[in-house]
LOKE-648280 format. One record per atom (N, C-alpha, C): x negated, y negated, z negated; atom name. Coordinates in steps of 0.2 Angstrom, whole numbers. Example, Ala and Ser with C-alpha at 12.3 -4.5 7.8 and 13.67 -1.06 7.14 Angstrom:
# residues 2
u; v; w; at
-66; 28; -39; N;
-62; 22; -39; CA;
-66; 16; -39; C;
-64; 11; -35; N;
-68; 5; -36; CA;
-64; 0; -39; C;
# end
This chain:
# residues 242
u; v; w; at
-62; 45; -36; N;
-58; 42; -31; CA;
-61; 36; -27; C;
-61; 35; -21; N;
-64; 30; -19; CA;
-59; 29; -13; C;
-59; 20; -11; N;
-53; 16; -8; CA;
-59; 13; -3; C;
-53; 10; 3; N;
-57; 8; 8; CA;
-50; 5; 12; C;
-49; -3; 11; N;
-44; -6; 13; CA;
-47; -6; 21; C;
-42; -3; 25; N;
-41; -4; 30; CA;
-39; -12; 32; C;
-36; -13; 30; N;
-34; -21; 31; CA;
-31; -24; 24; C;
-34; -31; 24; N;
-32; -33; 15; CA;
-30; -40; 15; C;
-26; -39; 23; N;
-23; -47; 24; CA;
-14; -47; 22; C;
-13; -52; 23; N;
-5; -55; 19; CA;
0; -51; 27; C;
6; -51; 27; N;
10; -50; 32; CA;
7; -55; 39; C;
7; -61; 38; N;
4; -67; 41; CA;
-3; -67; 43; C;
-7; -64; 41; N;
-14; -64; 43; CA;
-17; -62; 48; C;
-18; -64; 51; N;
-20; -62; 59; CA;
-31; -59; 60; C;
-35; -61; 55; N;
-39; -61; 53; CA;
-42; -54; 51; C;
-37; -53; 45; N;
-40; -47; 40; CA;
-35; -40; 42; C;
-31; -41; 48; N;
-25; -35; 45; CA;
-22; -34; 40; C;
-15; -32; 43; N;
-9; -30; 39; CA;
-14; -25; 32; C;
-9; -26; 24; N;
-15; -22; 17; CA;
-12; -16; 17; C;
-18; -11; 21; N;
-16; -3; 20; CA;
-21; 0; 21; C;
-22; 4; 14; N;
-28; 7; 11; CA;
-29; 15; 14; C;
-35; 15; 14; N;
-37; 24; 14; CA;
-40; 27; 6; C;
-37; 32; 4; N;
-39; 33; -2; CA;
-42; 40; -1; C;
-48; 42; -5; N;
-51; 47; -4; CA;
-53; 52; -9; C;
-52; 55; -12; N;
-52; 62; -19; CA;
-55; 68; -15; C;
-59; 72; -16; N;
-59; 79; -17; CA;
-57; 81; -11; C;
-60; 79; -4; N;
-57; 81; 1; CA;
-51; 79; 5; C;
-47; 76; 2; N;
-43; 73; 4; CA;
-37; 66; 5; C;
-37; 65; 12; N;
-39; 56; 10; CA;
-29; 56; 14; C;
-27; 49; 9; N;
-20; 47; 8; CA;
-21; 39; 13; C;
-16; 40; 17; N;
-15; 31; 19; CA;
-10; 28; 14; C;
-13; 25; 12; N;
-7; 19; 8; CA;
-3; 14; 13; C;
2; 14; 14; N;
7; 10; 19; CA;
1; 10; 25; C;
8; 11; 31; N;
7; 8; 38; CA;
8; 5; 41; C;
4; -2; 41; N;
7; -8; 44; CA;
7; -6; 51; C;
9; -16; 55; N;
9; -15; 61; CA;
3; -16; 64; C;
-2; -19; 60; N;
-8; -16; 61; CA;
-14; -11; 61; C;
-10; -8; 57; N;
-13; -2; 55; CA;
-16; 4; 61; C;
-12; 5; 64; N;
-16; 9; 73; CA;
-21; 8; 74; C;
-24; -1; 76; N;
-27; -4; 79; CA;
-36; -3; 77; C;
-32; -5; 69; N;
-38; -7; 64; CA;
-42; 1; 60; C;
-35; 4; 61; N;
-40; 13; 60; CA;
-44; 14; 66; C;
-41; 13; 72; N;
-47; 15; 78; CA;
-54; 13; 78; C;
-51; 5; 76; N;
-58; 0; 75; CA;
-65; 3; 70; C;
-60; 8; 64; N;
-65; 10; 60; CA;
-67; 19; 61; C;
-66; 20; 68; N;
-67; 26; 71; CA;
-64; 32; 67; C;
-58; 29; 64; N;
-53; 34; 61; CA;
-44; 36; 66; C;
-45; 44; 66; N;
-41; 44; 70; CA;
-35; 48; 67; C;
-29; 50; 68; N;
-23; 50; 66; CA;
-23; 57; 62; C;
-24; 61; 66; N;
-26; 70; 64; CA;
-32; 70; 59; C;
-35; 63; 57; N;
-38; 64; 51; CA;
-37; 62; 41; C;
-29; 59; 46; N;
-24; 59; 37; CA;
-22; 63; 35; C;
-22; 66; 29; N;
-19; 70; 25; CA;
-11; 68; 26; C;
-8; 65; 24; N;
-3; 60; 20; CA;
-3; 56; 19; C;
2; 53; 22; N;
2; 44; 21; CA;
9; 42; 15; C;
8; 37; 12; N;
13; 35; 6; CA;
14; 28; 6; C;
23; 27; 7; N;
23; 19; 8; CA;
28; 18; 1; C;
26; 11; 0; N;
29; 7; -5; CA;
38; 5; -2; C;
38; 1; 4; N;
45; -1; 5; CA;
45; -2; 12; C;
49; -5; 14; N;
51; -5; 22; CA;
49; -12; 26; C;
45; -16; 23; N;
44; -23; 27; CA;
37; -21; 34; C;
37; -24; 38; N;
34; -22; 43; CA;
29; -21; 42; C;
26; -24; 40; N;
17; -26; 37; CA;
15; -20; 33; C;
20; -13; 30; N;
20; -10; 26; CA;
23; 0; 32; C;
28; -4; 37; N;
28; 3; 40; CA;
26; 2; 48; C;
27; -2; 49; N;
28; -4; 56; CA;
22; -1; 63; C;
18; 3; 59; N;
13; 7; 63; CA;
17; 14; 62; C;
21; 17; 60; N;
25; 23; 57; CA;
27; 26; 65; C;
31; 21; 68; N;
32; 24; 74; CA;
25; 29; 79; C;
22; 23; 79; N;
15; 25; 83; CA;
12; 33; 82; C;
13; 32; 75; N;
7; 36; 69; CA;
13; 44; 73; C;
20; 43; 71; N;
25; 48; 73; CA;
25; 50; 80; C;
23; 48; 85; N;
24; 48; 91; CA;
15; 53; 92; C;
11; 49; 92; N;
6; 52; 91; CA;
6; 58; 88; C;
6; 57; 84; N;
6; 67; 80; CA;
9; 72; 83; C;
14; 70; 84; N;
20; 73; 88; CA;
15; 75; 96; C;
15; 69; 100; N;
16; 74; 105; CA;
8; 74; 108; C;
5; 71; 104; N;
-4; 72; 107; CA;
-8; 79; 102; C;
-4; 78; 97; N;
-7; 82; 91; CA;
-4; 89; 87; C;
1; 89; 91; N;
8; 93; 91; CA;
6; 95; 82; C;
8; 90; 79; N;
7; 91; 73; CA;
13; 86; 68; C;
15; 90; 61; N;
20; 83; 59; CA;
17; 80; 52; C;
16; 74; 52; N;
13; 68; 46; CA;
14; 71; 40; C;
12; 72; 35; N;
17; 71; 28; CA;
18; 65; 26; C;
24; 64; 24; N;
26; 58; 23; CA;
30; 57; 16; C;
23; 54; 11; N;
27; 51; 2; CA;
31; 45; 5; C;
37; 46; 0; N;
42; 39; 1; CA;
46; 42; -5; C;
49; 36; -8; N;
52; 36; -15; CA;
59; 40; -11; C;
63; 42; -14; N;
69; 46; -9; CA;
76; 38; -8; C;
74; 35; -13; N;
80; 30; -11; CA;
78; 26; -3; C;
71; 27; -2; N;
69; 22; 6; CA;
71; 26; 11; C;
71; 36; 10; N;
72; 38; 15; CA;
78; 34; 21; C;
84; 33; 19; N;
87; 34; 23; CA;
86; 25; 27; C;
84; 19; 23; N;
86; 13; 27; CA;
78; 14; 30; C;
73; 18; 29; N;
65; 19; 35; CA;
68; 20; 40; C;
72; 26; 39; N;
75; 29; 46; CA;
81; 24; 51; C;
86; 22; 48; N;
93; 18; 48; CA;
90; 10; 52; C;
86; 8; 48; N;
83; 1; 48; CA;
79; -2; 54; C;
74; 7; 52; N;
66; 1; 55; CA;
64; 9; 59; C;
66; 14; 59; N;
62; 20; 64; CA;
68; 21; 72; C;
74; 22; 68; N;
78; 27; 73; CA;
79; 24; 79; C;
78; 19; 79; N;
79; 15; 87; CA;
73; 16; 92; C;
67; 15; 88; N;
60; 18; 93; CA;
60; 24; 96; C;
61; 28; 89; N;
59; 36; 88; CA;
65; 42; 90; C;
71; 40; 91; N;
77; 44; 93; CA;
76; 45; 101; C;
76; 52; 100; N;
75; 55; 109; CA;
79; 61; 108; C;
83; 62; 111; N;
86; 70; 110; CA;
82; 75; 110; C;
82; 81; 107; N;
83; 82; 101; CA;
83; 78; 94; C;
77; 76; 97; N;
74; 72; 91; CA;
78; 65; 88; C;
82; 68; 79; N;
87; 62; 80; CA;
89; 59; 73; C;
82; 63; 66; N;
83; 61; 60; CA;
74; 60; 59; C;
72; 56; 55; N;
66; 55; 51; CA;
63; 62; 50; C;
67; 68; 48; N;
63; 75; 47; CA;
60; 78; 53; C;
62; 75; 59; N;
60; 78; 66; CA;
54; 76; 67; C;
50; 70; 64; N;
46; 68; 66; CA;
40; 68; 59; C;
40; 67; 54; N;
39; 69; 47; CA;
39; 76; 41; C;
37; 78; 39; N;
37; 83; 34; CA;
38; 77; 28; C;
45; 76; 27; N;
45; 70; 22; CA;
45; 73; 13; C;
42; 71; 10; N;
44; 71; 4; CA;
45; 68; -2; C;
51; 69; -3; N;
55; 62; -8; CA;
49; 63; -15; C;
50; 54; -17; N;
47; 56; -23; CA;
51; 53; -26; C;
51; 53; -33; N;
56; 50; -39; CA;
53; 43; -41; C;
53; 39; -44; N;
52; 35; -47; CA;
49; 35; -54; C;
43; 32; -60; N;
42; 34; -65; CA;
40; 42; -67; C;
40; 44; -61; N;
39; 54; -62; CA;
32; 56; -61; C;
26; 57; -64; N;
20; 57; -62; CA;
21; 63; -54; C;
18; 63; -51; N;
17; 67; -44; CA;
10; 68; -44; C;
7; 75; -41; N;
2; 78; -39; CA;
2; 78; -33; C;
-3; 74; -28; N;
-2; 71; -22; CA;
-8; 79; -18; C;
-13; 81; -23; N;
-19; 85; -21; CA;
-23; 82; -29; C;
-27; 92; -29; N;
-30; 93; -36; CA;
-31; 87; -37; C;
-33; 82; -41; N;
-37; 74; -44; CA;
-34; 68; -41; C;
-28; 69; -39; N;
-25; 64; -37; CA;
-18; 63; -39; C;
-17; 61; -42; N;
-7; 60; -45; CA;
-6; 52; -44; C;
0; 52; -43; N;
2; 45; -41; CA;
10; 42; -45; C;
13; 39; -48; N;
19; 36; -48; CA;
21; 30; -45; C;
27; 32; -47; N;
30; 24; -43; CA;
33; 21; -47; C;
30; 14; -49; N;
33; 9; -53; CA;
39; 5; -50; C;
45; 5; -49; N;
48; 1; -44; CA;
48; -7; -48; C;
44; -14; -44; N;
41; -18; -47; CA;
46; -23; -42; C;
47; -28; -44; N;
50; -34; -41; CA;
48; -37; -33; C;
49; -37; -31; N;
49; -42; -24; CA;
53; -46; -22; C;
57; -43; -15; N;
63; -45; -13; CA;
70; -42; -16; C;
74; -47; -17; N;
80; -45; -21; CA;
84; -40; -15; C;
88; -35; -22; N;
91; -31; -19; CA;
87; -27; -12; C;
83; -25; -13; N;
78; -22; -8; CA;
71; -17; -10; C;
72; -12; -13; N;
68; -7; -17; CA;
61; -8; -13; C;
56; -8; -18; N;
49; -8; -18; CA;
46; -6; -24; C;
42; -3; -20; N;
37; 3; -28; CA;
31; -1; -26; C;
27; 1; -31; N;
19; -2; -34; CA;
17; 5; -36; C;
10; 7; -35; N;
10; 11; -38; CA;
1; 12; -43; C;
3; 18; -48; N;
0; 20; -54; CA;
-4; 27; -53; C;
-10; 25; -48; N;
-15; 32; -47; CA;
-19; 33; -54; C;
-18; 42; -54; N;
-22; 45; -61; CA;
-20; 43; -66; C;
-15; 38; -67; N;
-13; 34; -74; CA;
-21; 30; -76; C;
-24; 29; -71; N;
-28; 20; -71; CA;
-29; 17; -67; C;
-26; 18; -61; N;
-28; 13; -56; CA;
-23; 11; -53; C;
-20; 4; -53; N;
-15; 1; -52; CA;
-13; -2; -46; C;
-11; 0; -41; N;
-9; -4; -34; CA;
-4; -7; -34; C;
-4; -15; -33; N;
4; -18; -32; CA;
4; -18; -23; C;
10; -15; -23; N;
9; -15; -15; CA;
12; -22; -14; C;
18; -25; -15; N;
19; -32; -16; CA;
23; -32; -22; C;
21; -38; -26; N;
26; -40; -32; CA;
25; -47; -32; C;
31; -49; -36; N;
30; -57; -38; CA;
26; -54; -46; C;
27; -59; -48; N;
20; -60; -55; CA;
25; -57; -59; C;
21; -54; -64; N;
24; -50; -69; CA;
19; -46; -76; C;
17; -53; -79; N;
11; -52; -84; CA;
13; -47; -88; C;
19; -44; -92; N;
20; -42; -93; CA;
20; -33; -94; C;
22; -34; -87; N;
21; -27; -83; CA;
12; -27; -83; C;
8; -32; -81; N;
0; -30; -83; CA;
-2; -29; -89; C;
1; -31; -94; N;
-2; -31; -103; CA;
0; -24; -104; C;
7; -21; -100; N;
7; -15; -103; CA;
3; -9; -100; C;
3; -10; -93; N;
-3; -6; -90; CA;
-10; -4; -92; C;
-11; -12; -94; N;
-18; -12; -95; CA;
-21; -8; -107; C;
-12; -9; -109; N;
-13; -7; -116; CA;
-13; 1; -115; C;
-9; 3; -109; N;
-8; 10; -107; CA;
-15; 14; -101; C;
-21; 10; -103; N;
-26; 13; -103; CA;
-30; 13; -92; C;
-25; 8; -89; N;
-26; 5; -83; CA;
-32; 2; -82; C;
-38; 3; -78; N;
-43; 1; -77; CA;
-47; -4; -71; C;
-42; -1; -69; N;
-43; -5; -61; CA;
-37; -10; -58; C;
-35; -14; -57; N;
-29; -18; -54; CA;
-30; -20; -47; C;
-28; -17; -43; N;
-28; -20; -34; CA;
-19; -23; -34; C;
-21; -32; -36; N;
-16; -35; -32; CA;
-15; -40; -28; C;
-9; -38; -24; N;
-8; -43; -19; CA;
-8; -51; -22; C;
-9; -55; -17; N;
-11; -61; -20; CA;
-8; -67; -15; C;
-3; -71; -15; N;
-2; -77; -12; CA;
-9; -84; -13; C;
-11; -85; -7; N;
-16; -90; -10; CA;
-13; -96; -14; C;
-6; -99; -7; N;
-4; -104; -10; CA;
3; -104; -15; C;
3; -108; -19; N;
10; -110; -24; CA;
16; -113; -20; C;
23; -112; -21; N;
24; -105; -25; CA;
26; -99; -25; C;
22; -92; -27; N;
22; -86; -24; CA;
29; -84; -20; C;
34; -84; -26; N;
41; -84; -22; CA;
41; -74; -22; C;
40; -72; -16; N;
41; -65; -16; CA;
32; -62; -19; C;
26; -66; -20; N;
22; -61; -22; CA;
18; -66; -27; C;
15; -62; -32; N;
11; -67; -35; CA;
7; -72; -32; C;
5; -77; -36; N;
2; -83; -31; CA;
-5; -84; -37; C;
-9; -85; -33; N;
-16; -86; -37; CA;
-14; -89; -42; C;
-10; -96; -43; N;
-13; -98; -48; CA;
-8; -95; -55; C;
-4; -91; -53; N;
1; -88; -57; CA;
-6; -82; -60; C;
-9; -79; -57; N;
-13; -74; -59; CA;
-21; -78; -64; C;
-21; -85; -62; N;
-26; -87; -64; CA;
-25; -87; -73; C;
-19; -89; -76; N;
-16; -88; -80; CA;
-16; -84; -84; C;
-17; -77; -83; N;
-19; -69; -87; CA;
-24; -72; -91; C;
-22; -67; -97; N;
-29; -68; -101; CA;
-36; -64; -97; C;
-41; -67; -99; N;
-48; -66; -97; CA;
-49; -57; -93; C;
-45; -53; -100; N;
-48; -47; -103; CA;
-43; -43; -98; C;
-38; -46; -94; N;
-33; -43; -89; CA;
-36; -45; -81; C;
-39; -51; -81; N;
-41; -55; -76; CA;
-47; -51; -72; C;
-52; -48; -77; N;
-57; -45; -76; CA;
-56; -38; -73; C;
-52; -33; -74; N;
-48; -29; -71; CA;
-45; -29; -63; C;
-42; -36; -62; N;
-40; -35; -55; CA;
-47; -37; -49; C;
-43; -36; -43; N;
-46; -37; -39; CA;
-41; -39; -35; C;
-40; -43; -29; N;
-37; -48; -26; CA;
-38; -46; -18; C;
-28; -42; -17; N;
-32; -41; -9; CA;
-24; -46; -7; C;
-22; -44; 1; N;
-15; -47; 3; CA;
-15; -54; 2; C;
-22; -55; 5; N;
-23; -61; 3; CA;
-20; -66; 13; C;
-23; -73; 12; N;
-21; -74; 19; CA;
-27; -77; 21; C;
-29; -78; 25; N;
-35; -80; 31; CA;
-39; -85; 28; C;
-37; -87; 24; N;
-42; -94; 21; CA;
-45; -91; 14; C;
-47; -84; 13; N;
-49; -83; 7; CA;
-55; -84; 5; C;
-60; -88; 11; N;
-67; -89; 10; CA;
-66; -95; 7; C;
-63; -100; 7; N;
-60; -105; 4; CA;
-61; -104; -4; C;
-57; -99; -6; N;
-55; -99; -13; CA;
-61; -94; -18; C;
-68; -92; -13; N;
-73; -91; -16; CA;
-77; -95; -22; C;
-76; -93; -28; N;
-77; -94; -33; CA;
-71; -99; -37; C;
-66; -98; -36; N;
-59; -100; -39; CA;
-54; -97; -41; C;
-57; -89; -41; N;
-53; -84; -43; CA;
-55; -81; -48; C;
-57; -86; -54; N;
-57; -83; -63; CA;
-65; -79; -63; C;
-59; -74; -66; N;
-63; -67; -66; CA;
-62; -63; -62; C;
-58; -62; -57; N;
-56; -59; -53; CA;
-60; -59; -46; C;
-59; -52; -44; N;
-63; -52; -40; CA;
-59; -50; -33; C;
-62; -51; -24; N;
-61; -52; -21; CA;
-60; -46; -17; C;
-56; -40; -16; N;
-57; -32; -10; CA;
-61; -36; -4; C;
-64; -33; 0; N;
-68; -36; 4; CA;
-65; -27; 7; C;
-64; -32; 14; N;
-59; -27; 21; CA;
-66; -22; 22; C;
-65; -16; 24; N;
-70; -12; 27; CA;
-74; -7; 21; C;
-73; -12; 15; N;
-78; -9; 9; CA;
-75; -3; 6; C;
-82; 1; 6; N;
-79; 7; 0; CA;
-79; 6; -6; C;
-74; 8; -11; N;
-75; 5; -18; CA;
-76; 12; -23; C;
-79; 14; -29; N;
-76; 21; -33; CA;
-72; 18; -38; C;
-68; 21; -40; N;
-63; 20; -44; CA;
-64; 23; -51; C;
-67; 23; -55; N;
-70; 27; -60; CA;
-62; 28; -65; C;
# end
């Protein structure tokens, strides 16, 4: 499995892009959330729409769908083709209700399936996303009253798509055989909706060394060499995921 953060910047980030990963297994490659930069920033890396397999989003905050319209439109009527779309099935209807049907509603065209091949996924249910590639959804803390999943690739690679701090939730991961941690990362105190560095600085050594640190915000060059053990995703870069 090898990742390739499209953008590894916070909601706010004007610098690195909105955090939304390309994941690539055995021929076929997954967008992880699309932001509202996300368009922009795949053109910039000479990737184009008709070369996702599937995209899969965590929750409904802009920074996470907000290129979905584009992404839907595009397919639709340049590429006469429809996205697959992973989503927990509790998001289906506030994506569409919320944040799509006001752009995207044309006659005929007048539910989220018009424009998607949506497939619901459960929560805590392992899923076969393509041969070598399984995925879960951990539904992890953020904003109250407002569902968002994290997720658990191959049962060792752990994506927080956004969470507040939850050592816890990392000790068990990491006893249950997790090898990799991609998490979001607040620079400044205090995180509020997402972990905050120094809340992370906190882990023990033997968890600290496992993560990597992206959803960061514009001044990350600042906080070089004050991130423990932890280490930094660095935008553009391909990583393997052993």
């Amino acid at each position: 499995m090898n990742i390739r953060m499209i953008g590894t910047g916070s909601a706010f980030a004007k610098k690195y892009d909105n955090n939304n990963a390309l994941i690539d297994t055995n021929g076929f490659r997954l967008l992880v959330d699309c932001g509202i930069t996300l368009p922009k920033a795949l053109h910039q890396q000479g990737i184009t729409f008709p070369e996702l397999d599937a995209v899969l989003i965590s929750h409904i905050h802009g920074d996470h769908v907000g290129g979905l319209e584009e992404y839907a439109f595009q397919m639709m009527f340049k590429y006469n083709r429809k996205p697959v779309l992973y989503i927990a099935e509790i998001l289906i209807e506030p994506l569409w209700e919320h944040t799509l049907r006001g752009g995207l509603t044309q006659e005929p065209l007048v539910k989220l399936e018009d424009f998607f091949e949506v497939r619901p996924l459960k929560p805590n249910v392992q899923f076969e996303l393509h041969p070598g590639l399984t995925v879960k959804l951990l539904q992890t803390k953020h904003i109250a009253n407002k569902p968002s999943y994290s997720f658990l690739f191959n049962q060792r690679f752990f994506y927080s798509a956004d969470m507040r701090f939850d050592p816890d939730l990392l000790q068990q991961l990491v006893d249950e055989g997790v090898t990799t941690i991609y998490h979001d990362c607040q620079l400044e105190a205090p995180g509020v909706v997402h972990a905050s560095l120094e809340e992370l600085l906190k882990l023990p050594e033997a968890i600290q060394r496992k993560i990597w640190l992206m959803h960061y915000g514009d001044a990350i060059e600042q906080y070089e060499g004050q991130t423990g053990y932890m280490r930094i995703v660095e935008q553009h870069k391909q990583y393997e995921i052993m």
